[in-house]
N, C-alpha and C positions, 0 to 999 in steps of 0.2 A: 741518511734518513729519507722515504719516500716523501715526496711534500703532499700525496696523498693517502690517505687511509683506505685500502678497499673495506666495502660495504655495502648490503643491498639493505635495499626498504624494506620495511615488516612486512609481512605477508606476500613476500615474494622471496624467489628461492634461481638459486643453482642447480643443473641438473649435473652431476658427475658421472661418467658413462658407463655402470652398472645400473645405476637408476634409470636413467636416461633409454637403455637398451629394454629394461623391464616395460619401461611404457612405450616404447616400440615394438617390443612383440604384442601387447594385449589392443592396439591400435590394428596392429596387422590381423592379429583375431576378428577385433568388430571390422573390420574392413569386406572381409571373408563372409562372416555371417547376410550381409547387409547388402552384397553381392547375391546372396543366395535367396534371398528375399525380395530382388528386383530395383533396388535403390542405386543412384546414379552420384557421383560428387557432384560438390558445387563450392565454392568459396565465396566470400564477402568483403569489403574493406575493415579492418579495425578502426577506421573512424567514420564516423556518419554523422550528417548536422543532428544536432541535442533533439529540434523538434520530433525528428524520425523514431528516435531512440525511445522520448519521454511521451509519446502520440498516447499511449493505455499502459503505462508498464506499473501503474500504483505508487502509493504516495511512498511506502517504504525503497522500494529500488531508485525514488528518484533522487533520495539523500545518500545512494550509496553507488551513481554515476563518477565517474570521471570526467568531470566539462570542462572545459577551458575556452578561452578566444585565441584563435589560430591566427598565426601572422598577416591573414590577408581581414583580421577583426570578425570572423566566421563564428558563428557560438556552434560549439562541436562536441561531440564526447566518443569516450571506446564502447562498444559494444560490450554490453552486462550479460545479454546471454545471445544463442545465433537461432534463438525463434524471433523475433523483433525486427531483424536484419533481412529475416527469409520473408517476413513479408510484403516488406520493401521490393527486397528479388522479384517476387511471384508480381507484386504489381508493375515493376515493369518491365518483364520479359515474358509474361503468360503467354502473349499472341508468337512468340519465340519458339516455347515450348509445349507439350504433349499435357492433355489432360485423362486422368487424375495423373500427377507429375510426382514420384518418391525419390526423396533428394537424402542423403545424408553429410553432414558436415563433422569433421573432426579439427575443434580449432581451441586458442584462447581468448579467454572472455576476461575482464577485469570488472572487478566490484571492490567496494571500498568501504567492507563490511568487519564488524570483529573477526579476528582470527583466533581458530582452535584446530584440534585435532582433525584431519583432512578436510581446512577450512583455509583456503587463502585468498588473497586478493589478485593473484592471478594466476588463472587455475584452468585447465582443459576441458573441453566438454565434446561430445559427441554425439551429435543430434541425430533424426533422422523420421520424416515425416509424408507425409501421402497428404496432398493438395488438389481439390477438383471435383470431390466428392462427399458426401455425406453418408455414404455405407456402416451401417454396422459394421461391414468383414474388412473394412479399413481400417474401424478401433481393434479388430480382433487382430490382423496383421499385425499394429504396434504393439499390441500386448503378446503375441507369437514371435515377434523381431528379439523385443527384450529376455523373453524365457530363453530362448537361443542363445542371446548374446552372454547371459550369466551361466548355463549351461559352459560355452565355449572356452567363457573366460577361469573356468573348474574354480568357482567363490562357496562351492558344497551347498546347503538348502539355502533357499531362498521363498518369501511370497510377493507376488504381485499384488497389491492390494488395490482395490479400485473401490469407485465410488462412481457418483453422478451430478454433478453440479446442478443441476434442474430439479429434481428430486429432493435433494435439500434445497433449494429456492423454494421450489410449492411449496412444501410443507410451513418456510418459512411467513409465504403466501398469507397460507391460512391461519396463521397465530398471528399475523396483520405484522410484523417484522421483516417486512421484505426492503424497505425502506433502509433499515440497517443491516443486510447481506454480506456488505463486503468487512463492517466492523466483526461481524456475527462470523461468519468466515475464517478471516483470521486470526480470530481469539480460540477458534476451535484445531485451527491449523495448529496451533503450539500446547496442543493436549497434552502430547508427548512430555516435551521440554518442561511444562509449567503443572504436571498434573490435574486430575480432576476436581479439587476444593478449589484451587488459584484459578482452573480455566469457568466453573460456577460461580466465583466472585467475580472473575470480567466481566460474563456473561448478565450478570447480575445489574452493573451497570448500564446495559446496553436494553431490557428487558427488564419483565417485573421477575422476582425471585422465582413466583413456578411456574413462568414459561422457561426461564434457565432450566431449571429440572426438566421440562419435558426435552429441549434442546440435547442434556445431557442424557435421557431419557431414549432421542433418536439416532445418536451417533456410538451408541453400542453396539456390537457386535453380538449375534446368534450362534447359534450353537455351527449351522451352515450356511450355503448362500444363499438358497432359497426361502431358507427362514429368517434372514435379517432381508431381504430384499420385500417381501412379503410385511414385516413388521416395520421397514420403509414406507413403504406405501398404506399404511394402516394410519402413518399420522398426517396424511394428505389428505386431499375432500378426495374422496371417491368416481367425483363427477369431472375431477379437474384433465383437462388433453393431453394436458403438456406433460403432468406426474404418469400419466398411461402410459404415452408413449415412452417417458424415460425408462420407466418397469420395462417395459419389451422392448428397448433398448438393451438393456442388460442382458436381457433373458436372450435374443440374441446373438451376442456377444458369447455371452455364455457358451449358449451352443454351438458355433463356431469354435471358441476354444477345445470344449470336448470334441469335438469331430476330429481335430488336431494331435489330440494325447496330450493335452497341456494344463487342461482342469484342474491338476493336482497343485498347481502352480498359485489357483488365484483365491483370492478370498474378498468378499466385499466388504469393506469396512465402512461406515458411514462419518467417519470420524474422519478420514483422506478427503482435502478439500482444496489443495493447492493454493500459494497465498496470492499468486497474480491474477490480476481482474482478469484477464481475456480469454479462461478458459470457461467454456459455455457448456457442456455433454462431460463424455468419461472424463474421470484424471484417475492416474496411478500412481502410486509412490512402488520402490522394489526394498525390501528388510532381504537382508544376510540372517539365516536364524541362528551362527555362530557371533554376532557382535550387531545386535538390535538398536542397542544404544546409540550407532554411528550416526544414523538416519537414510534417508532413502539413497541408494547409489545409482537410481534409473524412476526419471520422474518425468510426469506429461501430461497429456488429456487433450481434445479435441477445443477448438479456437476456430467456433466456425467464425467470427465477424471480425478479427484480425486484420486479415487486408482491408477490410473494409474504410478503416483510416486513411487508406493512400490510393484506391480504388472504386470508381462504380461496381465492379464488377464482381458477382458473389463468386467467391475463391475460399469454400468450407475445408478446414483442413483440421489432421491431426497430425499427433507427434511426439516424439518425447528423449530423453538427453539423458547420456549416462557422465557422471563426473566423475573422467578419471582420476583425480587426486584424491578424490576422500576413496576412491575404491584402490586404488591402489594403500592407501593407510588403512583401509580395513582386513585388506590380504595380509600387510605385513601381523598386522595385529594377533589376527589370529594363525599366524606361522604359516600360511601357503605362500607358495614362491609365485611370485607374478611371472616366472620363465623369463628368459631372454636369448636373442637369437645371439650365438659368437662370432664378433665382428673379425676374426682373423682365427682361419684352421689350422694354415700351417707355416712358420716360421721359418725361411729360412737361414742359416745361419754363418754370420761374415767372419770366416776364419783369415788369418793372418796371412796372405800370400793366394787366397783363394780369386781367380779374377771376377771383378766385379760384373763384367759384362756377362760370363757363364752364372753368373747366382740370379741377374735379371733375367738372363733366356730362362732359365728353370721356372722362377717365376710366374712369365709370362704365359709357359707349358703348361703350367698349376691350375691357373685361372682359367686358362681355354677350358682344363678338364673339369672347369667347373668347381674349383676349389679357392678359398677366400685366402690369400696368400699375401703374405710382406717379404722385404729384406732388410736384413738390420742393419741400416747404413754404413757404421764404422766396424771394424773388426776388433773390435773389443774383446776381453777375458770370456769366456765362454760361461762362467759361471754369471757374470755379469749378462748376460744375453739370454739364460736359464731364466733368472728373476725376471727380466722383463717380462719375460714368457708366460709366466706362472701369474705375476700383479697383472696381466692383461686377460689372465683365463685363454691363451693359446693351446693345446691338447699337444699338437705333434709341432718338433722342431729338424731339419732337415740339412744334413752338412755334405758337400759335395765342391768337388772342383770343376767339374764340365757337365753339363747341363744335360748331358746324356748318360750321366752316371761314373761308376757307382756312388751307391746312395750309404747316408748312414742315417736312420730315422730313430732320432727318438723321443718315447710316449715320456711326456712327463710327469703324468699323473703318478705310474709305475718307476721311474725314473732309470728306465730298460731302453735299449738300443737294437734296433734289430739292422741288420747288414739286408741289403738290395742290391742285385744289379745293374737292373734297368729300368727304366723312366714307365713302362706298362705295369711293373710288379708294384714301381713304386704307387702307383695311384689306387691301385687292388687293393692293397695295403693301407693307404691311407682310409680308403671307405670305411673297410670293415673296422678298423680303431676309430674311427669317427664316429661310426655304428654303436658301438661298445662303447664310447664314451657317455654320448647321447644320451 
């Protein structure tokens, strides 16, 4: 008997390396994408002192940190998401680095929140943001990063849904409710989840009963964008700067996206609010239009006074984070294959008396040509070496006594053998079955 039981914590997981491979190809995708858009890596520590972390991140994420006292009596926690952490970064390596500065990160974050369906407590995310500037064409960039990256990742329709944090603030301005913004905020944030009667009884609470109805009133959606942006701004003062400017913000934005070919993508929703404090201008959530339910798989908005926590220095940024675990559970969901790339193309195989030093120089030949190659340590039953072959998804397997041939390959999808004589045919060979398999 083991004197221990293996077992992991709730809301954390094993990766087994089908899985594991799946979310290494759709990484390698956003990696590609994010390249092509001018973004540079960057990484962060997984722990940071508590005060870094809990600086503006709202009263909800603060109950669902990881803190502890670290052996040296440090009060510390893991990082809940890697926009908090970057702006720590930016404060103190800006005189370091290049401004406006587009960073993206691809990491894990821990939160200690209910778990559900592509909901866990420690779960991936992949940022990626433009620091340094306050441009329209830098919200339009994040929101041209993500259409690409959903594009890339082939998750079929999708919308960007945006909004504007300011615009709802005026508006709230003028119903004299701005006082309670962030209650107001997010009780609207969980429309979704809690429906329209449940999120007017919050609201209800927070406000008299018909300025909730106007609230519910502002956060519908128009037939277009310019008709719900327009019917935005219709319940603001007229006279107000800041509700101006957010309109031509958008409008903006907008046109950059159509400049792009990407319009088809966005929709403005007035109901998208994001529920952490420190997003100030745009936010976006991204819907799958095959599985709505799931919730957004790429979310953000602009955070100009973030650094401003841990810095004098105005560092206006945006950004926004795809979470690979609930996207990858909304692929499975609805039957598309997340792809993955095959960790080993061709097997070769340890026959009984075959020398081992001739199956590692082949090998080693393999790999030069560029080909993902093993040898199966022991010269086991060949059928036995077949299965591993097949439980590891290997295509071709390859049997040979001297490394210069001849060859005996075989596909084992087909479970056909083709004879080779030499080590040039054999790689010709191997492409084009690679090709075909593909």
């Amino acid at each position: 008997m083991p004197s221990i039981q293996p077992r992991v914590l709730k809301g954390f997981r094993d990766f087994l390396p089908d899985v594991e491979m799946a979310r290494a190809s759709l990484i390698k995708k956003l990696e590609q994408v994010f390249a092509l858009f001018g973004f540079v890596p960057i990484d962060t520590p997984v722990l940071e002192y508590a005060d870094i972390l809990l600086g503006k991140g709202g009263g909800e994420t603060d109950k669902q940190v990881y803190r502890f006292l670290d052996h040296g009596e440090r009060d510390v926690a893991m990082r809940f998401d890697l926009t908090v952490p970057f702006a720590r970064f930016m404060a103190e390596h800006a005189e370091e680095l290049y401004l406006p500065f587009r960073r993206y990160h691809i990491a894990k974050v821990w939160r200690g929140e209910n778990t559900q369906r592509g909901r866990y407590r420690e779960f991936m995310q992949g940022d990626f943001d433009i620091v340094g500037t306050d441009a329209a064409s830098a919200d339009a960039d994040i929101l041209l990063t993500a259409a690409e990256a959903m594009t890339a990742l082939e998750v079929g329709g999708f919308s960007l849904r945006i909004n504007h944090r300011a615009l709802f603030n005026r508006f709230l301005a003028r119903i004299d409710a701005l006082d309670k913004s962030v209650e107001i905020l997010r009780t609207v944030d969980k429309l979704e989840k809690t429906g329209p009667q449940a999120t007017a009884e919050m609201l209800a609470t927070l406000v008299s009963p018909s300025l909730a109805d106007d609230i519910l009133s502002f956060i519908q959606k128009e037939k277009g964008f310019e008709q719900t942006l327009e019917k935005m701004f219709g319940f603001c003062d007229p006279g107000d700067q800041e509700a101006r400017a957010a309109r031509a913000r958008l409008l903006d934005i907008m046109n950059f996206l159509a400049a792009a070919g990407a319009e088809r993508h966005i929709v403005l929703d007035p109901s998208i609010t994001r529920g952490l404090d420190y997003y100030t201008g745009m936010v976006v959530e991204t819907s799958l239009a095959a599985l709505p339910e799931i919730g957004s798989v790429c979310s953000g908005g602009r955070y100009d006074e973030l650094a401003s926590l841990y810095t004098d220095r105005k560092l206006p940024g945006v950004g926004a984070s795809i979470g690979l675990d609930r996207l990858m559970a909304a692929l499975d969901a609805i039957g598309i294959a997340a792809g993955s790339d095959i960790s080993t193309q061709v097997l070769v195989i340890n026959q009984e008396g075959a020398p081992g030093t001739e199956l590692h120089r082949l090998a080693a030949s393999l790999r030069n040509a560029g080909f993902a190659c093993e040898v199966f340590p022991e010269p086991k039953k060949t059928i036995a070496q077949y299965t591993y072959a097949e439980r590891k998804h290997i295509p071709l397997a390859v049997f040979t006594n001297a490394a210069s041939g001849p060859f005996t390959m075989r596909i084992l999808s087909r479970r056909e053998n083709i004879e080779i004589t030499d080590f040039t045919n054999l790689c010709e060979t191997a492409k084009r079955e690679l090709h075909v398999s593909a």
